[in-house]
C-alpha positions in Angstrom: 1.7 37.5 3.3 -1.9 39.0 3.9 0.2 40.6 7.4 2.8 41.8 4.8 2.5 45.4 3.2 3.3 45.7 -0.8 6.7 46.2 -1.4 8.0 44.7 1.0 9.6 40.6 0.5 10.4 37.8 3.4 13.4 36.1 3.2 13.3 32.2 4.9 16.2 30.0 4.2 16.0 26.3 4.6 18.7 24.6 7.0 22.0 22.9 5.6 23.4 19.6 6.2 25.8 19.7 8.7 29.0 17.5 9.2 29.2 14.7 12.0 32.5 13.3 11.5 34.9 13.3 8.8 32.5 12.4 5.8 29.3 11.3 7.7 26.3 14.0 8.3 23.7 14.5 11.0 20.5 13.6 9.8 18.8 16.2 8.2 16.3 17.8 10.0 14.3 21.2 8.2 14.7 23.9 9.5 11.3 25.2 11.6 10.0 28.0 10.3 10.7 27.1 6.7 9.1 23.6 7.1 6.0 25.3 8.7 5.5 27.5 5.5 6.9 24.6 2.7 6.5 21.4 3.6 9.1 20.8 1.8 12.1 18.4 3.5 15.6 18.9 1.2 18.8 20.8 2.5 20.0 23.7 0.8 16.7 26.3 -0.1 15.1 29.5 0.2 11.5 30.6 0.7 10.9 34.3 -0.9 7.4 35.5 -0.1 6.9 39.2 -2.1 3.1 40.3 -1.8 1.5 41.7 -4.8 4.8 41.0 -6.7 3.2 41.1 -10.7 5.3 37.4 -11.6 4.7 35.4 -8.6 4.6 36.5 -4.7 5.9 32.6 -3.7 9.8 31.7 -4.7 11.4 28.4 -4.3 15.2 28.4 -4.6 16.4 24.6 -4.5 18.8 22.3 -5.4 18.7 21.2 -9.3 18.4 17.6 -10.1 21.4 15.6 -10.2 21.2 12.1 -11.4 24.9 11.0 -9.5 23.5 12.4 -6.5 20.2 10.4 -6.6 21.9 7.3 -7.0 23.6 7.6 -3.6 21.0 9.8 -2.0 17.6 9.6 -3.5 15.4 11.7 -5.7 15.4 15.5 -5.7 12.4 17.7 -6.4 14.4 20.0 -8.4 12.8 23.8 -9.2 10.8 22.5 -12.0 8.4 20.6 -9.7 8.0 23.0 -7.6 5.0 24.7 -8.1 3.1 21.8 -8.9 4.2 19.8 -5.3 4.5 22.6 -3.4 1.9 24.9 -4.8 4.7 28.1 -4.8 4.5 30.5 -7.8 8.2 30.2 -8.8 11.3 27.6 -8.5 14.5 28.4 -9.1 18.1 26.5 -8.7 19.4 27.4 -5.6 22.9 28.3 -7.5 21.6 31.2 -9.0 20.3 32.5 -6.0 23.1 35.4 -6.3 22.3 36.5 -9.2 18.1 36.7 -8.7 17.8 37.7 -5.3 19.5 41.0 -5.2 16.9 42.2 -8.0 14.1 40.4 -6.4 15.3 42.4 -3.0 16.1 46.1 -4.7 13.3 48.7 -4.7 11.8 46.6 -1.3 11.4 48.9 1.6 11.3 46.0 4.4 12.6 43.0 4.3 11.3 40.5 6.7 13.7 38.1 8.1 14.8 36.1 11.0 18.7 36.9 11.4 21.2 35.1 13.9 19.4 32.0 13.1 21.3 31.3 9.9 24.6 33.1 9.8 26.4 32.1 6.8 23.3 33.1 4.8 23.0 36.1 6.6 26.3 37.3 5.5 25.1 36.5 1.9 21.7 38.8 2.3 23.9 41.8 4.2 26.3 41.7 0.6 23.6 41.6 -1.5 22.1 45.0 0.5 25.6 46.4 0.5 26.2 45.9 -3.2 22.5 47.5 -3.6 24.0 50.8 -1.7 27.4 51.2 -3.2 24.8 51.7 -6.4 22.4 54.3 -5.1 24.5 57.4 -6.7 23.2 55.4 -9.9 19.7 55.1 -9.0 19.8 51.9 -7.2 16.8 51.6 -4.3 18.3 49.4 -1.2 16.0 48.1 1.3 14.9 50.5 3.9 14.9 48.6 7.1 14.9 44.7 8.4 12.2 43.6 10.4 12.2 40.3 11.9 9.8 37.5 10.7 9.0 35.8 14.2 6.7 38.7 15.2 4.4 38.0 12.5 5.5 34.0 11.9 5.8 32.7 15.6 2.4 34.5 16.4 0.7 32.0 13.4 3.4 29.4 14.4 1.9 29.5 18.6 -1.6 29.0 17.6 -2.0 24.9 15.9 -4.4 24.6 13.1 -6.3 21.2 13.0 -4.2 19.8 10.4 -1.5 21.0 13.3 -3.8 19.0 16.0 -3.7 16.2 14.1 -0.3 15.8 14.0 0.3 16.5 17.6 -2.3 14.1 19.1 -0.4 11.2 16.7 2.7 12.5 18.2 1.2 12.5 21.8 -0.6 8.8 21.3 2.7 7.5 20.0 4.6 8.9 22.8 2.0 7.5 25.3 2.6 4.0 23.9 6.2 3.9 23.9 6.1 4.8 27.8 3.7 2.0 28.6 6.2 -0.3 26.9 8.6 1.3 28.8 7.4 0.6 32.0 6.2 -2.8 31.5 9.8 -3.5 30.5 11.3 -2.1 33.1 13.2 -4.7 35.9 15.8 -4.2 38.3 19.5 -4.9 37.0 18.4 -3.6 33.7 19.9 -0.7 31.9 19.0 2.5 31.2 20.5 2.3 27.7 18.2 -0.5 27.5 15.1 0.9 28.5 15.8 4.1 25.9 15.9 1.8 23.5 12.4 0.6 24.2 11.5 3.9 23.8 13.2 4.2 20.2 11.7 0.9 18.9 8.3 2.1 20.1 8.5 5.4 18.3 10.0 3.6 14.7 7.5 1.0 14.5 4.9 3.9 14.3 6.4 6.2 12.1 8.1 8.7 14.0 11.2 8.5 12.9 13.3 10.1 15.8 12.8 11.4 19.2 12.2 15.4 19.6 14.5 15.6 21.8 17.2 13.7 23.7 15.7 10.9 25.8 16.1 11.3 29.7 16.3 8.1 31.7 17.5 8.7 34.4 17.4 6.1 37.5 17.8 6.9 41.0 19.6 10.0 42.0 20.2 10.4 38.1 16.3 11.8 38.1 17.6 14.4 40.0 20.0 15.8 37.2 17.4 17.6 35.3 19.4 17.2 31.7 20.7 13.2 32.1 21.2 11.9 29.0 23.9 9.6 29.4 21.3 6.7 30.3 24.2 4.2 31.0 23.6 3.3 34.8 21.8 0.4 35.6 18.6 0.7 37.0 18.3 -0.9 40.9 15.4 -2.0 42.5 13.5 0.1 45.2 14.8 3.1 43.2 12.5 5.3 41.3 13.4 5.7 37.1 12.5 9.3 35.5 11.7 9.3 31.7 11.4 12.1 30.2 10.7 11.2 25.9 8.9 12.4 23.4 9.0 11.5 19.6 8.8 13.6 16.4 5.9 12.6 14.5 5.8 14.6 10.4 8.0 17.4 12.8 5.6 17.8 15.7 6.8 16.8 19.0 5.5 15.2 21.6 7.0 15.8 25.1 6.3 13.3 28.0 7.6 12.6 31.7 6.6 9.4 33.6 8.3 8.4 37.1 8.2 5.1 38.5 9.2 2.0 40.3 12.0 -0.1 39.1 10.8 -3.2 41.1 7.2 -2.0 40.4 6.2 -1.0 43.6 6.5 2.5 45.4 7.8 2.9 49.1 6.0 5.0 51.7 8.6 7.7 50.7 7.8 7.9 47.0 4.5 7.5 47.3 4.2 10.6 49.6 6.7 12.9 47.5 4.8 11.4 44.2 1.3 12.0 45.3 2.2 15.4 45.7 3.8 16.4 42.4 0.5 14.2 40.8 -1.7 16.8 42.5 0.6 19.8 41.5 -0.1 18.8 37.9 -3.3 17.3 38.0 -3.8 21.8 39.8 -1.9 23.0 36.8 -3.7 21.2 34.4 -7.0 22.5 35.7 -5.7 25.8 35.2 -5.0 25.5 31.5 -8.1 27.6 30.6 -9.1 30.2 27.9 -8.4 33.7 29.4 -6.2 32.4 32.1 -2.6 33.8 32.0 0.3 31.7 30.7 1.6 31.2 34.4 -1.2 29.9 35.9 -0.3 26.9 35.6 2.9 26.8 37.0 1.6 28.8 40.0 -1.0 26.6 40.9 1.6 23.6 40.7 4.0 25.1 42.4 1.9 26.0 45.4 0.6 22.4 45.2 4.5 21.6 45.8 5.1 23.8 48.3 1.8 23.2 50.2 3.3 19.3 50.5 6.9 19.9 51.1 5.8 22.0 54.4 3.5 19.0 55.2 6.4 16.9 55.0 8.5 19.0 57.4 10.9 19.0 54.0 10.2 22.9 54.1 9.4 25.0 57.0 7.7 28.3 57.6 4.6 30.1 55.8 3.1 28.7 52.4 3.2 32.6 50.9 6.5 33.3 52.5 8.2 30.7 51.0 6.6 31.2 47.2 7.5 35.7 47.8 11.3 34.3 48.9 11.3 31.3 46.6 13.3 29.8 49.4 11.8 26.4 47.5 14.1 26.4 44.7 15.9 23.8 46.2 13.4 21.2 45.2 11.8 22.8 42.4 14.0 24.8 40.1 12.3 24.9 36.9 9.1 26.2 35.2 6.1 23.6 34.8 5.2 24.9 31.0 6.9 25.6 28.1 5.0 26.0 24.1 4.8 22.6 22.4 4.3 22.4 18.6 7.2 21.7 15.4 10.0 22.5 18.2 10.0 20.7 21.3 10.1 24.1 23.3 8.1 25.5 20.3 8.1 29.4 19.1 6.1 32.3 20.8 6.1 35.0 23.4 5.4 33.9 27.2 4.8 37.7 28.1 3.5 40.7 25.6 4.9 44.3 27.2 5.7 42.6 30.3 2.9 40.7 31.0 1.9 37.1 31.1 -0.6 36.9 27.6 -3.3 34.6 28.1 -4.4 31.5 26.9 -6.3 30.4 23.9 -7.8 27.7 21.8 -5.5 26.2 19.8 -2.7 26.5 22.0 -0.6 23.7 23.1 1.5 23.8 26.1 3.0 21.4 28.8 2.9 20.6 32.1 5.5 19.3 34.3 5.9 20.0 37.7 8.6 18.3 39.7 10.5 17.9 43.0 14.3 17.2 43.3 16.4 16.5 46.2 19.8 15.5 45.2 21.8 12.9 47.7 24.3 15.7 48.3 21.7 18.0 49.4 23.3 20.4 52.1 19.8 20.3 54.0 20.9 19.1 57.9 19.1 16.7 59.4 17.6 15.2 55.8 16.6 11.9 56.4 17.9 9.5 54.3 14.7 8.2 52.8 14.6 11.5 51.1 17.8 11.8 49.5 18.3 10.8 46.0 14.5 10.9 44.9 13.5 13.0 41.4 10.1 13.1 40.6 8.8 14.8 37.5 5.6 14.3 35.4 4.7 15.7 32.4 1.9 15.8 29.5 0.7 17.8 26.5 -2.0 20.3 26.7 -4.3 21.1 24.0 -6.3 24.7 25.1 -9.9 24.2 23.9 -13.2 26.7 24.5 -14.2 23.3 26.5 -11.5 23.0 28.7 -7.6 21.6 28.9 -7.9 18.5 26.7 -4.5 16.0 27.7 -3.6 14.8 24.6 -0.9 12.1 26.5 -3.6 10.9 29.1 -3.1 7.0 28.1 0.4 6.7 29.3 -0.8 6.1 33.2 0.8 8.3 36.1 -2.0 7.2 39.1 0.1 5.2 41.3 -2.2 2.3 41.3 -2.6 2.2 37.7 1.1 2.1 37.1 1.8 -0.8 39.7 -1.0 -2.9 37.8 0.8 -2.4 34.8 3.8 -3.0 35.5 2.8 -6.0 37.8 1.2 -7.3 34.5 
């Protein structure tokens, strides 16, 4: 609010609960932005924040208490509570949302809000304002303008607090674990439904509920199909398995890529395309640095990547000319970073007016190089050993005045460390 002018109100619903089949939901999950402000973990609410408004600047809307739907569903917090768990000014039920928020709204010459992300209720707020204007011939004010509420939210949202840290390196240790397990359970003949589920039981028994994402495990040529989530193959030795798994830990994600040996052991082929993508990250980890731009890690990965592919005859001609043409695409298609923090790809600008902003403290981002080459590639005269390989690794990235701190380090990635493992 103190980035707020008077007279002027934010508007942040919660998310719904949202059908799965027939009369079964997803899991609720909170919506972002409004979890990052509230805490607070029930479907169906509204966040007003209304700076140097005389009877409370905080809101709550909520669902009432409802003692059938306890009984099947658990305790509510109702609007009564409110202030005293949440610390907000105000509660109010939900229901009567309609009949408070177009007053709490009139006279306000912004209002701050994030639309597209929830449509239903933004078809509820555009009435309210249109009501508000069919009654200015009778004095009513409407709202001046909308503004939206990631330019001031995302910006707080991008830069982790140590409470925020906290979180994440529990989320990151967590993660870490349940990739050792993974590896040490990995055999040949196993499948990859099985090994997810390693993951799953080592992100439970810690607390983290769910995974932040979809887990990848992807064996053999599946590596190479950057989104595989079917994990249903089953996994055959001398072929390399790609995880990619993080968990959600209190919201914050964690978001981790290992690649290794089915049997344990790497071939002369994998350990030549893995050493390279190790030293791509191992380069773009280095260049997480205060002051550095955004990019810079991904450039000095992909360089890394392109540097070895011409060593291994996989691409030909000069280092430069090949990154200006980005005639490399081919085996690296994708980005090494992306923002890490409540969302797995988490909120915040990669450029501001066209440039690349820079890094700072507090910032946490990933990094995950990776070379592909798919059995079908149309490359003539590929040798075989090549074909079907997908190598990607990944960790998190705390920015610190004292350099990149890798808050994932524990799950192993040096070639010898994980053959001892797994050997063990």
């Amino acid at each position: 609010m103190g980035m707020m002018a008077q007279g002027t109100i934010a508007v942040i619903p919660g998310a719904k609960t949202r059908v799965r089949n027939r009369d079964v939901d997803y899991v609720f999950r909170q919506d972002s932005d409004f979890w990052y402000l509230t805490g607070f973990s029930e479907p169906e609410a509204v966040l007003l924040l209304a700076p140097g408004r005389q009877h409370g600047e905080s809101i709550l809307f909520c669902q009432e208490r409802d003692a059938r739907h306890e009984l099947y569903n658990g305790e509510r917090l109702g609007p009564d509570r409110a202030s005293r768990v949440l610390g907000v000014d105000d509660g109010f039920p939900v229901a009567d949302i309609a009949e408070i928020l177009p007053g709490l709204i009139e006279g306000c010459e912004t209002i701050y809000v994030t639309l597209g992300d929830h449509p239903e209720f933004d078809q509820r707020l555009l009435g309210w304002v249109a009501d508000i204007r069919a009654r200015e011939a009778g004095g009513a004010i409407p709202p001046g303008e909308f503004v939206a509420l990631k330019h001031l939210l995302h910006e707080q949202r991008l830069i982790k607090s140590a409470a925020e840290v906290r979180l994440m390196r529990e989320a990151a240790s967590i993660t870490a674990e349940a990739h050792v397990r993974a590896m040490r359970a990995c055999h040949p003949g196993m499948n990859e439904t099985a090994l997810e589920a390693e993951l799953t039981y080592a992100f439970m028994r810690r607390g983290a509920r769910s995974s932040a994402y979809p887990s990848i495990v992807g064996g053999g040529a599946n590596a190479c199909i950057l989104h595989y989530i079917d994990n249903a193959a089953d996994l055959k030795a001398g072929d390399l398995v790609l995880i990619d798994a993080g968990c959600e830990y209190e919201h914050y994600a964690a978001d981790v890529t290992r690649t290794f040996p089915v049997d344990g052991k790497f071939t002369k082929a994998q350990t030549a395309l893995y050493e390279i993508v190790l030293e791509a990250q191992m380069r773009g980890i280095d260049a997480c640095r205060v002051g550095a731009e955004f990019n810079a890690p991904h450039e000095a990965a992909l360089r890394t990547m392109v540097e070895g592919l011409v060593g291994l005859k996989l691409l030909d001609g000069d280092v430069q000319a090949i990154l200006d043409d980005e005639s490399y695409r081919d085996f690296c298609p994708h980005k090494s970073s992306h923002w890490l923090g409540i969302d797995v790809h988490d909120v915040g600008d990669y450029r501001i007016d066209g440039t690349w902003r820079t890094l700072e403290p507090g910032m946490v981002l990933t990094v995950e190089p990776g070379i592909y080459i798919p059995p079908r590639m149309s490359m003539k005269h590929l040798p075989a050993r090549w074909r079907g390989l997908g190598i990607r690794i990944e960790d998190d990235v705390l920015i610190t005045n004292g350099g990149p701190e890798v808050l994932t380090s524990v799950a192993p990635k040096d070639i010898a460390e994980i053959e001892a493992l797994m050997r063990g």
